[in-house]
C-alpha positions, 0 to 999 in steps of 0.5 A: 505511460511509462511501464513502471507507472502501468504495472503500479496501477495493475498493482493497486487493482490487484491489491483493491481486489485482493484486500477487499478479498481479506474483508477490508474496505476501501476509503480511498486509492492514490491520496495526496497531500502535499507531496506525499501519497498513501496508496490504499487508504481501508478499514477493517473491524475499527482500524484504519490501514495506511497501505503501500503497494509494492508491484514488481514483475521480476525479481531480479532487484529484490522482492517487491517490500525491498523498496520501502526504505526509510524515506518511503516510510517517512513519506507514509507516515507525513502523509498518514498523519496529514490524514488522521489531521483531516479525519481525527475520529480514528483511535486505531491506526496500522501502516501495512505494506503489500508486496505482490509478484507478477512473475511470467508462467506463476499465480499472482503472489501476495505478500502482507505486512502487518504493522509495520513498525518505524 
């Protein structure tokens, strides 16, 4: 497996562990549709959270929330909108992106976007 492919799923395990942490659910990792793919699917109180994960181990490319340009968000939002298709019992929807550092000789750093907006 490549590395990038290895420290994305370190990533998605740390965020699993992290959200849960913070009193979020988990409904899902890694759905698909189509072409498209919502990394953490969670709740928390009554709304549902469309979360995509951001994993670097350097930041010599920029801060790990730095890759969610426009077409990323493009893809979150056709693939959240095929899921509220399948699930339409969710009023409350929130995309969020969590950005997480695993810089050499530091603690794990974690970083939540709430809400983004488009």
């Amino acid at each position: 497996m490549a590395q990038h492919n290895e420290i994305g799923q370190l990533g998605e395990q740390l965020a699993e562990q992290y959200l849960i942490e913070k009193g979020y659910q988990i409904i899902e990792r890694n759905w698909r549709y189509s072409r498209f793919e919502l990394d953490v699917i969670a709740t928390k109180g009554d709304t549902l959270h469309f979360i995509e994960v951001k994993t670097r181990k350097t930041n010599e490319f920029g801060m790990p929330e730095d890759a969610v340009d426009e077409i990323k968000i493009s893809y979150l939002v056709a693939a959240g909108e095929e899921f509220l298709y399948q699930h339409p019992e969710w009023r409350k929807v929130q995309f969020d992106v969590l950005s997480i550092c695993l810089l050499p000789f530091d603690e794990v750093e974690y970083f939540l976007i709430e809400d983004v907006y488009f």
